[in-house]
C-alpha positions as CSV (number, residue, x, y, z in Angstrom):
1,X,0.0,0.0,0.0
2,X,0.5,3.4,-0.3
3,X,2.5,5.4,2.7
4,X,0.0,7.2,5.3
5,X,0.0,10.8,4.3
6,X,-1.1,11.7,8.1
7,X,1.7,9.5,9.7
8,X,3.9,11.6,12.3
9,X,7.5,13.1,11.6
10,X,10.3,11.1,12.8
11,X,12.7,12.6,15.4
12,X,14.8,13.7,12.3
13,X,12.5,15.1,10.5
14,X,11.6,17.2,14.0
15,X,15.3,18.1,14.2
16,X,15.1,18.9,10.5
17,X,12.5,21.7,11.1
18,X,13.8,23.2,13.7
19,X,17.1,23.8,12.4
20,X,15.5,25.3,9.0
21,X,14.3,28.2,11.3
22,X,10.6,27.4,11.7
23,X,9.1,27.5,16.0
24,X,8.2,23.8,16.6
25,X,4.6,23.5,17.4
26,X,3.7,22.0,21.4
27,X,3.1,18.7,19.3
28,X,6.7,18.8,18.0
29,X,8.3,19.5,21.6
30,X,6.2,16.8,23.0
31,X,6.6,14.4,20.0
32,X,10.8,14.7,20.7
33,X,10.3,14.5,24.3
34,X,8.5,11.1,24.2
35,X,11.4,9.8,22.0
36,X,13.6,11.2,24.5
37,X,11.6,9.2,27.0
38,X,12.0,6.0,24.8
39,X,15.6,5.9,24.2
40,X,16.0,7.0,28.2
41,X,13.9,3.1,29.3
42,X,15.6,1.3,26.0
43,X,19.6,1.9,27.6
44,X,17.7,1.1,31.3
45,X,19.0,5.0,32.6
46,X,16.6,6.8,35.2
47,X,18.0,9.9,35.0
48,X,17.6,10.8,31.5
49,X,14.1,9.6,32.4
50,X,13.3,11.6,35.0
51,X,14.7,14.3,33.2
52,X,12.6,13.5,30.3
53,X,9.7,13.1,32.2
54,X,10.3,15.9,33.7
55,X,10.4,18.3,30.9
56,X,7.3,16.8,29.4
57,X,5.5,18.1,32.0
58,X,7.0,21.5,32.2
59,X,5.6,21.7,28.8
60,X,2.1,20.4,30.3
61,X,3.1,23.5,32.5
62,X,3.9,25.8,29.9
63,X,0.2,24.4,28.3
64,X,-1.5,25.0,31.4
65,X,-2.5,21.4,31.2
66,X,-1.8,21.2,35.5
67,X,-2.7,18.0,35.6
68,X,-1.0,16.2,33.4
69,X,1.6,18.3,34.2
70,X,1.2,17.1,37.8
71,X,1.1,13.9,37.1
72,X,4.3,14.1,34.8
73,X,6.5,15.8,37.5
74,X,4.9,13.5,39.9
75,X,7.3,10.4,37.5
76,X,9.7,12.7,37.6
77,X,10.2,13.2,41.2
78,X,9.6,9.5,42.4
79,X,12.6,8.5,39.8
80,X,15.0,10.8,41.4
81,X,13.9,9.5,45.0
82,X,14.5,6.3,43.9
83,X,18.0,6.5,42.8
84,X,19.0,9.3,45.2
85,X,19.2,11.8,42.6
86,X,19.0,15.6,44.5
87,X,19.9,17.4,41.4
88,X,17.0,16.4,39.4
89,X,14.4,16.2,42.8
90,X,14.9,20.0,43.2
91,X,14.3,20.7,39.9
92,X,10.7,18.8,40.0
93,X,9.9,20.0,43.6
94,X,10.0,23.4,42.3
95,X,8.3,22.1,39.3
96,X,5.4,21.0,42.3
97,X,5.1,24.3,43.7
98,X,4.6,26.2,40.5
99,X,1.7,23.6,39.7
100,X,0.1,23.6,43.1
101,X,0.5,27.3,43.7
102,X,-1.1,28.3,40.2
103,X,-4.3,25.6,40.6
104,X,-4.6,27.3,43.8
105,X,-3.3,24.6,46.4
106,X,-1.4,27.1,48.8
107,X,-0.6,24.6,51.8
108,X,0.5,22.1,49.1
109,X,2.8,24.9,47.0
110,X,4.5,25.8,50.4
111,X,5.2,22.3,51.5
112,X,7.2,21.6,47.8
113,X,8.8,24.6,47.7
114,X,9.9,23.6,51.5
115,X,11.2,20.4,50.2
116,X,12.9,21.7,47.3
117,X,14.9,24.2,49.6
118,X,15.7,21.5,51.9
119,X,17.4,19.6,48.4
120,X,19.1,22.9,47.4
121,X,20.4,22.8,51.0
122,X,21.5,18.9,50.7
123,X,23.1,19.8,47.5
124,X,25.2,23.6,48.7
125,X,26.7,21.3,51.4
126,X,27.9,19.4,48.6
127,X,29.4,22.3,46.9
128,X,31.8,23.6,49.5
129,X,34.7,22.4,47.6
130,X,33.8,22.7,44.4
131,X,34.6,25.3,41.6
132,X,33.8,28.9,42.7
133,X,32.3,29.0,38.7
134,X,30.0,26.2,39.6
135,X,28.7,27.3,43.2
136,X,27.8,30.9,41.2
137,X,26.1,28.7,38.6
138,X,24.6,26.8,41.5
139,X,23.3,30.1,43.1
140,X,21.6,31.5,39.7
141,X,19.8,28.8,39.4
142,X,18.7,27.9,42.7
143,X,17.7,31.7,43.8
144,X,14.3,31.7,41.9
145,X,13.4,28.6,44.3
146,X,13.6,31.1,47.6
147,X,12.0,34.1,45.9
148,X,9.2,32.4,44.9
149,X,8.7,30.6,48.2
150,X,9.1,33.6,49.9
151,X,6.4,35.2,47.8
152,X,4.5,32.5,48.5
153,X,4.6,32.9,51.9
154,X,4.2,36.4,52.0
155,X,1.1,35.8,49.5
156,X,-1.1,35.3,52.4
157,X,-4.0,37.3,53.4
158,X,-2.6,39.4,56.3
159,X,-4.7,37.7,58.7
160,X,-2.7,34.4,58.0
161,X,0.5,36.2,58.3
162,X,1.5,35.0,61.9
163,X,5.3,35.5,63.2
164,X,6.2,31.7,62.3
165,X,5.7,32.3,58.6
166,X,7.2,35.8,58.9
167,X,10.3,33.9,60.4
168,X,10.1,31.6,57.8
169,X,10.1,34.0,54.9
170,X,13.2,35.9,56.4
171,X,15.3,32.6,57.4
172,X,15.0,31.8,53.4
């Protein structure tokens, strides 16, 4: 028979029209992702798969699909538990408190932003020695993580702004 004319791109062909200039659509992104997910479970390595996961649903995020989203980062985050992977478990924390803090979940938002400062923390003990380069790289990218806790905290209604959250927006 005669080739499909609806069947979907290949990864190359993704790659392909990207690099001729053109934005790739969400379908694209997500269509590259999956492969990404794919090749991650065919060589058996749960990083790249948490990673992958994990990017699939910042783009649920970006779609303001939350649930799906949620349930992507959700992967994401039991992977890097798993294997003991505090790089990658910030990164999907965070992920957490974007997504519960912009469906509305306050309490829920707070309590993964908590945990993802308690992984930074984990991870700048690790840093001490290292590269003076990489701790400022470290810093840049962990800073949004505090500021939006913090205006998360500070989000309240000032009835619900006792001196325990004050403390707890000035200790971060």
């Amino acid at each position: 028979g005669y080739p499909s004319l609806s069947r979907q791109k290949s990864t190359t062909e993704h790659a392909q029209t990207i690099a001729f200039g053109q934005s790739p659509t969400t379908n694209t992104i997500d269509n590259i992702i999956l492969g990404a997910i794919k090749q991650s479970r065919t060589i058996a390595d749960p990083i790249a798969e948490s990673y992958s996961l994990g990017q699939r649903g910042r783009l649920y995020e970006l779609t303001q699909d939350y649930e799906q989203a949620q349930g992507l980062t959700q992967k994401a985050l039991r992977l890097t538990e798993e294997m003991s992977f505090p790089d990658g478990r910030y990164r999907w924390e965070w992920q957490q408190g974007r997504l519960f803090s912009r469906q509305g979940q306050r309490q829920e938002a707070i309590l993964a932003y908590g945990n993802a400062v308690k992984t930074l923390k984990e991870i700048r003990s690790n840093l001490l020695f290292i590269d003076a380069d990489v701790q400022f790289s470290f810093r840049d990218n962990a800073e949004p993580v505090y500021r939006e806790l913090v205006e998360l905290l500070l989000s309240a209604e000032k009835t619900e702004l006792d001196e325990s959250t004050l403390d707890l927006a000035v200790q971060q």
